[in-house]
GUTORRO-975934 format. One line per field, with one value per residue (C-alpha): residue number from 1; residue in three letters; chain; x, y, z. Coordinates in nm, 2 decimals. Example, Ala and Ser with C-alpha at 12.3 -4.5 7.8 and 13.67 -1.06 7.14 Angstrom:
% GUTORRO-975934
num = (1 / 2) .
residu = (ALA / SER) .
chaine = (A / A) .
X = (1.23 / 1.37) .
Y = (-0.45 / -0.11) .
Z = (0.78 / 0.71) .
This chain:
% GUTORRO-975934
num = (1 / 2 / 3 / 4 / 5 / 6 / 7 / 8 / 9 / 10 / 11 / 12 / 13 / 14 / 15 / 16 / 17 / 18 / 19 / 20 / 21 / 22 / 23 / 24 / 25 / 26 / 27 / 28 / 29 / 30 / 31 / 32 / 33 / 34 / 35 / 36 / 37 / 38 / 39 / 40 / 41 / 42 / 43 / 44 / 45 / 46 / 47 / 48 / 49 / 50 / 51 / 52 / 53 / 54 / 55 / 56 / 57 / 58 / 59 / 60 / 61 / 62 / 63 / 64 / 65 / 66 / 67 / 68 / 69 / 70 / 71 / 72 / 73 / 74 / 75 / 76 / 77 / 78 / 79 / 80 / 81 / 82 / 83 / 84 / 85 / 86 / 87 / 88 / 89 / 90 / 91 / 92 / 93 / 94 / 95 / 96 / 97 / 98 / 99 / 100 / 101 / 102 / 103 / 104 / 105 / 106 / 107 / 108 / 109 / 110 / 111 / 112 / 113 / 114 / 115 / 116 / 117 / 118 / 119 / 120 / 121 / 122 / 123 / 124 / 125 / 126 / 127 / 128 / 129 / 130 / 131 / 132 / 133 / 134 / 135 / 136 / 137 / 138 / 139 / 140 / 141 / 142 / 143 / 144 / 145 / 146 / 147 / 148 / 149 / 150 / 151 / 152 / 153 / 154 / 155 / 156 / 157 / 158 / 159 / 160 / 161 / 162 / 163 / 164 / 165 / 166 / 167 / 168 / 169 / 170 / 171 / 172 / 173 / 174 / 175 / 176 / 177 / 178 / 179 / 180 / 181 / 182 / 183 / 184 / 185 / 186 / 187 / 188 / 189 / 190 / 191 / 192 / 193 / 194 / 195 / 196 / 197 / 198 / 199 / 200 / 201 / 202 / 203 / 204 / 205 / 206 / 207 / 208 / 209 / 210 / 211 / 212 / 213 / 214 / 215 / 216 / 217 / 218 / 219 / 220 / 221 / 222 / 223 / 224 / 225 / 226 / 227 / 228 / 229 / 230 / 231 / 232 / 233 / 234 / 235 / 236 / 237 / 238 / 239 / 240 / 241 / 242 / 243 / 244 / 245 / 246 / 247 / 248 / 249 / 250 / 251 / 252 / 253 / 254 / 255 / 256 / 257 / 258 / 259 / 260 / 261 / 262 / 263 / 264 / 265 / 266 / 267 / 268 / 269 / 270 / 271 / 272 / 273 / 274 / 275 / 276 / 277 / 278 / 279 / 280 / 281 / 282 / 283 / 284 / 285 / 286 / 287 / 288 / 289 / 290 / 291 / 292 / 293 / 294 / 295 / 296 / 297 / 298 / 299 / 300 / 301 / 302 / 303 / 304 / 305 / 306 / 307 / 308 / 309 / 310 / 311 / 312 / 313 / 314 / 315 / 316 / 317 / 318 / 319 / 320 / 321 / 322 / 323 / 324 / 325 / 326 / 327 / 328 / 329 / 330 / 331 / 332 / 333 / 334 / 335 / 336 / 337 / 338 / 339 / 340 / 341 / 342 / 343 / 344 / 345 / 346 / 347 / 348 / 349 / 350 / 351 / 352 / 353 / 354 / 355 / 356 / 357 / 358 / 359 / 360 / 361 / 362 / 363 / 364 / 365 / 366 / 367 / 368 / 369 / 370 / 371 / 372 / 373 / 374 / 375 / 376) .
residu = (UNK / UNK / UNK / UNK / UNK / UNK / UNK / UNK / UNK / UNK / UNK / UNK / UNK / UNK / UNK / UNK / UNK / UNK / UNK / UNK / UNK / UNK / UNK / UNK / UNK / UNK / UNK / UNK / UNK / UNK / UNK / UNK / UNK / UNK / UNK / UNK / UNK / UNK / UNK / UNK / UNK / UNK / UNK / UNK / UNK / UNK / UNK / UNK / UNK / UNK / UNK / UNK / UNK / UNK / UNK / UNK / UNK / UNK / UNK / UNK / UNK / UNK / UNK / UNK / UNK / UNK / UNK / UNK / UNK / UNK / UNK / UNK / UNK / UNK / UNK / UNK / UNK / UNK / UNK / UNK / UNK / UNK / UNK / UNK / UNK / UNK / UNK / UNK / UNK / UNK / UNK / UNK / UNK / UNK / UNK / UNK / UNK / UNK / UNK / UNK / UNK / UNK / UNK / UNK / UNK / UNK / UNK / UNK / UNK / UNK / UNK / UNK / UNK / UNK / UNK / UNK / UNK / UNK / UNK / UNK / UNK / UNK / UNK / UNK / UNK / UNK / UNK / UNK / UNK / UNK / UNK / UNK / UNK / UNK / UNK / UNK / UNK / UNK / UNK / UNK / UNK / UNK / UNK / UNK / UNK / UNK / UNK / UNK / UNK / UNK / UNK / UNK / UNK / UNK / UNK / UNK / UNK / UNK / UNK / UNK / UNK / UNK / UNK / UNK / UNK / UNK / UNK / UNK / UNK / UNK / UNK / UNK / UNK / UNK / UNK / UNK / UNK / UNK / UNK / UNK / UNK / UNK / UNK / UNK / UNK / UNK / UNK / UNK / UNK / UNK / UNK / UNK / UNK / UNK / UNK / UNK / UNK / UNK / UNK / UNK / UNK / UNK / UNK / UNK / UNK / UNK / UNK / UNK / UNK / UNK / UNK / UNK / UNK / UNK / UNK / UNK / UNK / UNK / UNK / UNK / UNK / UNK / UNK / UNK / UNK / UNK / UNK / UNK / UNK / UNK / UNK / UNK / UNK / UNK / UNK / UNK / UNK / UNK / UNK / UNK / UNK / UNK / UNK / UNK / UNK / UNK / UNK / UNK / UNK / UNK / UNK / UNK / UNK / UNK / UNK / UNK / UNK / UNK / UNK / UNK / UNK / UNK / UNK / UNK / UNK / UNK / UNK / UNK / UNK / UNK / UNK / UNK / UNK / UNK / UNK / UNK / UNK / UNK / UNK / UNK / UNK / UNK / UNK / UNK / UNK / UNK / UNK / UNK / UNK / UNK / UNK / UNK / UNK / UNK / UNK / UNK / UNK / UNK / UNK / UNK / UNK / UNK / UNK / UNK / UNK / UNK / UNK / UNK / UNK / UNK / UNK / UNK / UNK / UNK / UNK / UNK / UNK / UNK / UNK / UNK / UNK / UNK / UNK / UNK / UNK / UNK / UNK / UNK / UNK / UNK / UNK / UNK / UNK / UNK / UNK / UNK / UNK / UNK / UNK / UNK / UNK / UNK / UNK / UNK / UNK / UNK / UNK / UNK / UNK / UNK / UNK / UNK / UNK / UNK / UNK / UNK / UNK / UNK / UNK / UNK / UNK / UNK / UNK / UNK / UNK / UNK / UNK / UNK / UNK / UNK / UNK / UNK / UNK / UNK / UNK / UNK) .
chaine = (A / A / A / A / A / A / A / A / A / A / A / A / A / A / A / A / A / A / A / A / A / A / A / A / A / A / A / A / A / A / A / A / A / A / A / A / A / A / A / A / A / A / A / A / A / A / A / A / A / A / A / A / A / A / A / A / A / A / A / A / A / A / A / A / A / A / A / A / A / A / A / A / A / A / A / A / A / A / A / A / A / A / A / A / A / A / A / A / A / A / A / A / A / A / A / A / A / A / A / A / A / A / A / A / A / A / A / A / A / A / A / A / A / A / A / A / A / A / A / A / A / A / A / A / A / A / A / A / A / A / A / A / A / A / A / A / A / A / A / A / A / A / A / A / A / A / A / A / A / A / A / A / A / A / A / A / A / A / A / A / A / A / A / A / A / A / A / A / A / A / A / A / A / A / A / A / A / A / A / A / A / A / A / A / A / A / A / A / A / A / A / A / A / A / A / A / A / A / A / A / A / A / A / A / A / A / A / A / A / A / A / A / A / A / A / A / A / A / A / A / A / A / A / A / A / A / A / A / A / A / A / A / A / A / A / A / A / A / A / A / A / A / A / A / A / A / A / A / A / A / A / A / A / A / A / A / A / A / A / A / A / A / A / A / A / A / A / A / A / A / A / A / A / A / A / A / A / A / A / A / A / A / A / A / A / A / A / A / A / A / A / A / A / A / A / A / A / A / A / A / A / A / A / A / A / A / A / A / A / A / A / A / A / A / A / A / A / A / A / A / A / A / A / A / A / A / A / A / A / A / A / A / A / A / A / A / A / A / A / A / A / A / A / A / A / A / A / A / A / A / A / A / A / A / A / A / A / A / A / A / A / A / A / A / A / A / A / A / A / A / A / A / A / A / A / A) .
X = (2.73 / 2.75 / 2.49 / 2.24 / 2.20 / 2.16 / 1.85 / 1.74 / 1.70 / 1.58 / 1.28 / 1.21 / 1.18 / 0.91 / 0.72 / 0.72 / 0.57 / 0.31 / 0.22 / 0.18 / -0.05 / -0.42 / -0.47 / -0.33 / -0.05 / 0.15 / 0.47 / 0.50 / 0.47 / 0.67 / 0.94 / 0.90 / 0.85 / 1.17 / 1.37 / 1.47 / 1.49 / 1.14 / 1.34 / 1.47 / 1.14 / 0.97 / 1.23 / 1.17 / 0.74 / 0.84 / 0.99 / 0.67 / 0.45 / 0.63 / 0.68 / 0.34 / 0.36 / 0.18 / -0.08 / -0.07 / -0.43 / -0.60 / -0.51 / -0.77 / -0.75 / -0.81 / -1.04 / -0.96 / -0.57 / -0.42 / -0.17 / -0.17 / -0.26 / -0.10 / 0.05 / -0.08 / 0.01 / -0.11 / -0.01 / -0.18 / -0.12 / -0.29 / 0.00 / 0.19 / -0.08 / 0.02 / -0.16 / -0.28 / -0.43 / -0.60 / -0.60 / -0.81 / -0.91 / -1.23 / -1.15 / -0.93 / -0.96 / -0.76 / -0.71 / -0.58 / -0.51 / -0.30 / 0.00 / -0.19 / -0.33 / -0.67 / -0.83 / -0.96 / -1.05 / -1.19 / -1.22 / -1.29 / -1.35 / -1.40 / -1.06 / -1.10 / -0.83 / -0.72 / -0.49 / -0.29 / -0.06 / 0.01 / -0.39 / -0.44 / -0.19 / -0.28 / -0.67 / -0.46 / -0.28 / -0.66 / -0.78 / -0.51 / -0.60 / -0.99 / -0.91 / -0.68 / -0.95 / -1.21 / -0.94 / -0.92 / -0.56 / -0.28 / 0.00 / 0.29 / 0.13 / 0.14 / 0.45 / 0.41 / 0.20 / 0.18 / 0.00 / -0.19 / -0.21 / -0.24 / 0.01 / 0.37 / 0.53 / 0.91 / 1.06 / 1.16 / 0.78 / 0.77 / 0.55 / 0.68 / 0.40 / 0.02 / -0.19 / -0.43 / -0.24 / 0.15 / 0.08 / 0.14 / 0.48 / 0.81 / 0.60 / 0.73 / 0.42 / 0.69 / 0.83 / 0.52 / 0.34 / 0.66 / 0.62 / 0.23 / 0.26 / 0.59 / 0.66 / 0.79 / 0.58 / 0.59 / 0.40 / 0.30 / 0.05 / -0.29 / -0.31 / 0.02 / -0.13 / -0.41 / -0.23 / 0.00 / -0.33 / -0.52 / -0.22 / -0.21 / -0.58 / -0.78 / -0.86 / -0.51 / -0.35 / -0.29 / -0.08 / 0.21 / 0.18 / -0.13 / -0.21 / -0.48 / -0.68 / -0.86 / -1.03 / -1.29 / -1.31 / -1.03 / -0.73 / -0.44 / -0.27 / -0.08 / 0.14 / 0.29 / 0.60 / 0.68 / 0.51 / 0.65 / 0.53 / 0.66 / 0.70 / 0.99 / 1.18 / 1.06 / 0.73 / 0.60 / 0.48 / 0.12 / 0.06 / -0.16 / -0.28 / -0.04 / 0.00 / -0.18 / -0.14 / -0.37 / -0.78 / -0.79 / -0.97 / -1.20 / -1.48 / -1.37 / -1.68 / -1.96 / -2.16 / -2.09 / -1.75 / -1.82 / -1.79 / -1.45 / -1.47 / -1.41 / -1.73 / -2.03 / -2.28 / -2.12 / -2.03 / -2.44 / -2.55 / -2.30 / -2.46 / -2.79 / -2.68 / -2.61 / -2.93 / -3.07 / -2.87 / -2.94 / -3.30 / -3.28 / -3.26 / -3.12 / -2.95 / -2.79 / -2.64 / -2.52 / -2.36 / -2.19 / -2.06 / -1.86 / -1.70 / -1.62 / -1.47 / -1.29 / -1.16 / -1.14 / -0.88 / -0.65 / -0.66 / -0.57 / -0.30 / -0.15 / -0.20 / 0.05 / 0.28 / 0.29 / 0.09 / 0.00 / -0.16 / -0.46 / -0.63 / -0.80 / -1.08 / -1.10 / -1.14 / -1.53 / -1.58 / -1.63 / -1.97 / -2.12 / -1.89 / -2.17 / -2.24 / -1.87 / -1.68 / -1.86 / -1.86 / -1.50 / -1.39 / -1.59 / -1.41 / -1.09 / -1.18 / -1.26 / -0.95 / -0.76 / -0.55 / -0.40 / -0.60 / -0.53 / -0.80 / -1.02 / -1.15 / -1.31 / -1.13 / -1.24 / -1.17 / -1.35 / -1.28 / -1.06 / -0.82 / -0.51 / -0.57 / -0.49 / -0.23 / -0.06 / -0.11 / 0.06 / 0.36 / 0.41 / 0.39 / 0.66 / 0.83 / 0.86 / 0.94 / 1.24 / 1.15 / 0.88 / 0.99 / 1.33 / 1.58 / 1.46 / 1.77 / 1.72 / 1.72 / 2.04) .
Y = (-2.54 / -2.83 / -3.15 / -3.00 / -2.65 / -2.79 / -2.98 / -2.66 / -2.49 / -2.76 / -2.83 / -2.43 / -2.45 / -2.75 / -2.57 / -2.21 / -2.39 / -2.61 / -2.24 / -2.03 / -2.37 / -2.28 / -2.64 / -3.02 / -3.04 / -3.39 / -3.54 / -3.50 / -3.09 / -3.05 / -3.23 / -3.01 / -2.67 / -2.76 / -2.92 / -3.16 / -3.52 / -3.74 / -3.92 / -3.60 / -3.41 / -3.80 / -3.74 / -3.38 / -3.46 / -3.75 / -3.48 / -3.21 / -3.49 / -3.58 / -3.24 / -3.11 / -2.87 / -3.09 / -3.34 / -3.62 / -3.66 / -3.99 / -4.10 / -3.99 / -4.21 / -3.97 / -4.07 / -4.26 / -4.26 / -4.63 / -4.67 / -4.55 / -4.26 / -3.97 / -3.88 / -3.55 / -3.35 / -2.98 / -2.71 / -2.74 / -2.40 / -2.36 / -2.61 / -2.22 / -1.95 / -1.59 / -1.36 / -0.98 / -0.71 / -0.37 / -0.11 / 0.23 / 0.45 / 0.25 / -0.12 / -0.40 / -0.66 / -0.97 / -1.21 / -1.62 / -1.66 / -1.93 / -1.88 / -1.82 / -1.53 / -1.71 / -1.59 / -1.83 / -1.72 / -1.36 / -1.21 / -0.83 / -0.62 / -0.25 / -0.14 / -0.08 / 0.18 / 0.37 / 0.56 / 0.32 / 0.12 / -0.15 / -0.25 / -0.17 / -0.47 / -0.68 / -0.67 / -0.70 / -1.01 / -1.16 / -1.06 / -1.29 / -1.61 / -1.56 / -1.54 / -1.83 / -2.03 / -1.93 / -2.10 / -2.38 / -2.36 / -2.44 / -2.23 / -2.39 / -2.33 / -1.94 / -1.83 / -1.46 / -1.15 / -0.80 / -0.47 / -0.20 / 0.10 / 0.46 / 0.75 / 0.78 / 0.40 / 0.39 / 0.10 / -0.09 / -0.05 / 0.20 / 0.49 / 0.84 / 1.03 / 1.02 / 1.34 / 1.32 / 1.16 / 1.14 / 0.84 / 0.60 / 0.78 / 0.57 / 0.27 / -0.01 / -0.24 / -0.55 / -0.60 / -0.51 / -0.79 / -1.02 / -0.99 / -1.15 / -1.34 / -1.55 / -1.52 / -1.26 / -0.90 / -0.62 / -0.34 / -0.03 / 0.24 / 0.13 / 0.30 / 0.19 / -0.16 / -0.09 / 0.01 / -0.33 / -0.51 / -0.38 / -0.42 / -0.82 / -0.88 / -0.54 / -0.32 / -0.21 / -0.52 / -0.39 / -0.05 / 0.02 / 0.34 / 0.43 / 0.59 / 0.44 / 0.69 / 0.76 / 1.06 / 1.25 / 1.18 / 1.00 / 1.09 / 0.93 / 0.81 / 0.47 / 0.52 / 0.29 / 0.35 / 0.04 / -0.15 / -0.12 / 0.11 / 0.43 / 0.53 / 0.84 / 0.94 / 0.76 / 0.64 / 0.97 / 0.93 / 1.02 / 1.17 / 1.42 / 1.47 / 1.64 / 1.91 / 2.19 / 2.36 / 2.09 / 2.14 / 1.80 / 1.87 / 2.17 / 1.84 / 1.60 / 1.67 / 1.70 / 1.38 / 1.29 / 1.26 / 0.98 / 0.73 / 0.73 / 0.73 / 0.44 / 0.43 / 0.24 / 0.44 / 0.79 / 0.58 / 0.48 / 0.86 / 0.91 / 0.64 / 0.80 / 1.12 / 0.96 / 0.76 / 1.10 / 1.22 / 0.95 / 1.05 / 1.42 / 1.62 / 1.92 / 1.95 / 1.63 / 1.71 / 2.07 / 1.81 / 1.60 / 1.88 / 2.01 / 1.68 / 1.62 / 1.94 / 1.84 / 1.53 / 1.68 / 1.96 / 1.69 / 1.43 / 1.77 / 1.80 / 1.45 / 1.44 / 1.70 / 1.55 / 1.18 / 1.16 / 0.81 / 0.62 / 0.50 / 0.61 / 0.39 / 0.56 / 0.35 / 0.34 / 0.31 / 0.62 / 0.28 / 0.26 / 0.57 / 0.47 / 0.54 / 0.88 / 1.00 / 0.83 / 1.00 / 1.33 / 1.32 / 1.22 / 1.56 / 1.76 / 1.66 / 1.66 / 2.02 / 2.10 / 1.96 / 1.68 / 1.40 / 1.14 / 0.93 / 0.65 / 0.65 / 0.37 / 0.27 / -0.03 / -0.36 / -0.46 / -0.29 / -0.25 / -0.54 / -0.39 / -0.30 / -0.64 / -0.82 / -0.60 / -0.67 / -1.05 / -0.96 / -0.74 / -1.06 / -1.31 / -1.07 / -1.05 / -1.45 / -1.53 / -1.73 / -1.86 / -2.01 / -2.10 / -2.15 / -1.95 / -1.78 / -1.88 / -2.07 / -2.45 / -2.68) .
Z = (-0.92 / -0.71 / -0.76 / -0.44 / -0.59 / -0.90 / -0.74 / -0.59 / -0.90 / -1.07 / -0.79 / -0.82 / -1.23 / -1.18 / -0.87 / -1.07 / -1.39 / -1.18 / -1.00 / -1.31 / -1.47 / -1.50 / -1.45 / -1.39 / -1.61 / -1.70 / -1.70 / -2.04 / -2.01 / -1.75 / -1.93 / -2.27 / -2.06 / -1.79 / -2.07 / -1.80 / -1.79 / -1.71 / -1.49 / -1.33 / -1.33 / -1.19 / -0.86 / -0.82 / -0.84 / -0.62 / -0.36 / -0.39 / -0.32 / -0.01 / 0.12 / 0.03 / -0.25 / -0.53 / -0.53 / -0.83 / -0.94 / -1.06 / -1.45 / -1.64 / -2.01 / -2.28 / -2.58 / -2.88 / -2.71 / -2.67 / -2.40 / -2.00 / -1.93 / -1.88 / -1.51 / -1.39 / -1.16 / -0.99 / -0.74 / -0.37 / -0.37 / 0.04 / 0.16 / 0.23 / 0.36 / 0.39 / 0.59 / 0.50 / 0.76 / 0.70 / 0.93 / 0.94 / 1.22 / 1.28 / 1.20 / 1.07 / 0.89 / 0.79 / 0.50 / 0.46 / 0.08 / -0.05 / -0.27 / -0.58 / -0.42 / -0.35 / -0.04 / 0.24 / 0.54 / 0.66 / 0.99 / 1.06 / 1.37 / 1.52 / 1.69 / 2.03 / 2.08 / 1.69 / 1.91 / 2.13 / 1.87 / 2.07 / 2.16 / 1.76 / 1.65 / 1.91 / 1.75 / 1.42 / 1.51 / 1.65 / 1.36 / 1.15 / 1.35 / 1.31 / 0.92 / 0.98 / 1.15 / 0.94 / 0.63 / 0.81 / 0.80 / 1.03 / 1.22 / 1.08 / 0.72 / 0.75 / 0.59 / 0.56 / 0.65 / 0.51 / 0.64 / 0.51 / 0.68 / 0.60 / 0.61 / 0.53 / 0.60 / 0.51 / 0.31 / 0.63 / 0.73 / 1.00 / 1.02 / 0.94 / 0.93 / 0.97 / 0.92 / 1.16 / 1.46 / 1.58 / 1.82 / 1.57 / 1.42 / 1.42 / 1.48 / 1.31 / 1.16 / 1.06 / 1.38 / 1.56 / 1.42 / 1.41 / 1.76 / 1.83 / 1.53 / 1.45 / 1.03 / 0.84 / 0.84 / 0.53 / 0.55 / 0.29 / 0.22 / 0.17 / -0.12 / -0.27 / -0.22 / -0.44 / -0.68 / -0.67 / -0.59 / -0.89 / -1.17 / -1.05 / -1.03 / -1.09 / -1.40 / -1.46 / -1.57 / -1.90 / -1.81 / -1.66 / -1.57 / -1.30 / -1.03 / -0.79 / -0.62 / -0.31 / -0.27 / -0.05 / 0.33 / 0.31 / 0.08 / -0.09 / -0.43 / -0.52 / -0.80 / -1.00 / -1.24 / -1.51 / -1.31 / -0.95 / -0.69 / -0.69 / -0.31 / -0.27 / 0.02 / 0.38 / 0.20 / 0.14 / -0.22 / -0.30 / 0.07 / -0.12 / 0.20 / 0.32 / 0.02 / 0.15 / -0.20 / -0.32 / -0.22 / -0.08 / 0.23 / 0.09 / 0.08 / 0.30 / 0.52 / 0.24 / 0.34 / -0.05 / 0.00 / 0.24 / 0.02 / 0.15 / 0.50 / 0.74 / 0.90 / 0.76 / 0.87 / 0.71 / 0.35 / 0.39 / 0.38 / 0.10 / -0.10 / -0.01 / -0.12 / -0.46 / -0.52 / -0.51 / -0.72 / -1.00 / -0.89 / -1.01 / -0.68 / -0.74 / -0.42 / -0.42 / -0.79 / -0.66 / -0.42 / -0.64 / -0.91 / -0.59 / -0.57 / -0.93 / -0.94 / -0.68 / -0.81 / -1.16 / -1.00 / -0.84 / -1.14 / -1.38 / -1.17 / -1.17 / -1.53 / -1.57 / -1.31 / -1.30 / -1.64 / -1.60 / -1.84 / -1.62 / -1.34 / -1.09 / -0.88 / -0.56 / -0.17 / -0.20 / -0.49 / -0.69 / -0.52 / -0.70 / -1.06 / -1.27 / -1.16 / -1.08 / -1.37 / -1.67 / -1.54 / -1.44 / -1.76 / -1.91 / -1.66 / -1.73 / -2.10 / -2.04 / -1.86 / -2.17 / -2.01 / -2.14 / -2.31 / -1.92 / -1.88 / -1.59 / -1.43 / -1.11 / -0.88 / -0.97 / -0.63 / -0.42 / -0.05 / -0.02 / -0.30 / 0.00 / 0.10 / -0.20 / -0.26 / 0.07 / -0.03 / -0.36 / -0.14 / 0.09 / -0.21 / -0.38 / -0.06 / -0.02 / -0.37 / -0.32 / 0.01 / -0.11 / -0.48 / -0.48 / -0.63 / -0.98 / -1.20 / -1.54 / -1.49 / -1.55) .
């Protein structure tokens, strides 16, 4: 290995340490965690200053220590921005967030046109510089983007399939966006995003094995396998959808089912429908045992399937936890399934988001880091 890519992986040790540091960390750290030289690890600080990645903060001297104080050093972690859009039949909406995942700008809008691609990624791509705007970040700082959008999206991001439109099939959402906005684009399932989202900053940090689910209104599971999104031939994993052997659309109109939907004003009469329901009417509960069953019948199902280990209720059913979550769990109980865990999203609606943060941040690794080798 020549004496530059030695430097390269030697400046990508120093920035991966500083980026995984809950804090400032010194000199002296760097230099016991790297196992590099202080002089070495002094040039490659010296270099991250200059470019922008790492700020070196004012010496603090520590109590009852004699001597200088220590140097200290810490991640500017907005110096590279990447960019996240969601996109329903209704409305998008965009994310900033910096590099540890942080989000710093928002901007969201109705669509003007669901069923014209091309006007839908053109409100996306707006969408991306209000959120970068409201950041206050610059252009040149956006390195990335990633989109979240329902249906069937292949691994090169195109769209295969969408079940209640063909307008948008063989669309591809990378290029698209490439296009309007001049960084590299990803793009997944919204669902499979909230699955990735939620392992990395939800309620499911602590399994490998889950499946993240949407269900009412709208429909669709994220599953993750060891860890990494499980998404089968052309992106077609967890299209549940799509299964007509599977009664996901036998309550897609009962107004409790709304918590699901895309439109505010339907996810308000859902939310409605619950209150009364927490309130005793006996109409509203009929309402909500249909639903549960409902649930209950898919979730049986998966157990026996994927069998995951946890499963996330999200997509807005997170909204009425307290009422769904306990009577699920019976229900499932009943059916004799697997001791899974259920839990609702700790994210709420901005769960795909985060995860498409996560997918471009994944995505950009190296580009942004530096090759992920052990040091020198």
């Amino acid at each position: 290995m020549n004496q530059s890519a030695v430097r390269r992986v030697n400046t990508s040790v120093i920035l991966r340490a500083l980026a995984v540091s809950a804090g400032p960390t010194t000199l002296t750290a760097l230099a016991e965690q790297a196992r590099l030289s202080r002089r070495t690890i002094e040039l490659i600080l010296d270099s991250l200053v200059e470019a922008g990645w790492v700020t070196e903060l004012d010496r603090v001297p520590t109590s009852g220590c004699a001597g200088r104080p220590a140097r200290r050093y810490e991640l500017r972690a907005e110096h590279a921005l990447l960019a996240a859009v969601g996109i329903t039949t209704s409305d998008a909406s965009a994310v900033v967030a910096d590099v540890r995942g942080r989000i710093l700008g928002r901007a969201h809008r109705p669509l003007r046109a669901y069923q014209d691609p091309q006007v839908t990624l053109d409100d996306a791509a707006a969408l991306v510089l209000e959120a970068l705007d409201d950041a206050g970040g610059s252009a040149d700082r956006l390195r990335a983007g990633a989109v979240a959008g329902g249906g069937a999206i292949d691994d090169d991001g195109v769209v295969r399939r969408l079940v209640h439109t063909t307008r948008w099939e063989g669309v591809n959402l990378p290029e698209e966006l490439t296009q309007r906005i001049r960084v590299p684009w990803f793009a997944d399932n919204d669902t499979n995003l909230g699955a990735l989202a939620e392992r990395w900053r939800g309620v499911a940090g602590d399994h490998d094995n889950v499946v993240w689910a949407m269900l009412g209104n709208r429909t669709g599971l994220g599953i993750l396998i060891r860890g990494v999104v499980h998404r089968g031939l052309d992106g077609a994993a967890g299209e549940i959808v799509e299964a007509v052997s599977m009664p996901t659309g036998s309550v897609e109109d009962r107004p409790v089912a709304w918590l699901t939907s895309p439109e505010p004003a339907q996810r308000r009469v859902a939310l409605n429908r619950f209150e009364a329901a927490r309130a005793g009417d006996a109409t509203a509960l009929a309402e909500v045992d249909e639903f549960v069953e409902n649930i209950a019948s898919i979730l049986t199902t998966l157990s026996w399937t994927v069998a995951p280990s946890l499963i996330v209720l999200g997509g807005g059913l997170e909204d009425a936890a307290d009422v769904l979550l306990p009577r699920v769990r019976d229900a499932m109980r009943n059916a004799r399934t697997p001791a899974i865990e259920l839990r609702a999203t700790g994210l709420g609606r901005d769960a795909a988001l985060i995860g498409a943060v996560k997918l471009a941040l994944d995505r950009m690794d190296t580009e942004l880091f530096g090759p992920l080798v052990p040091s020198v």
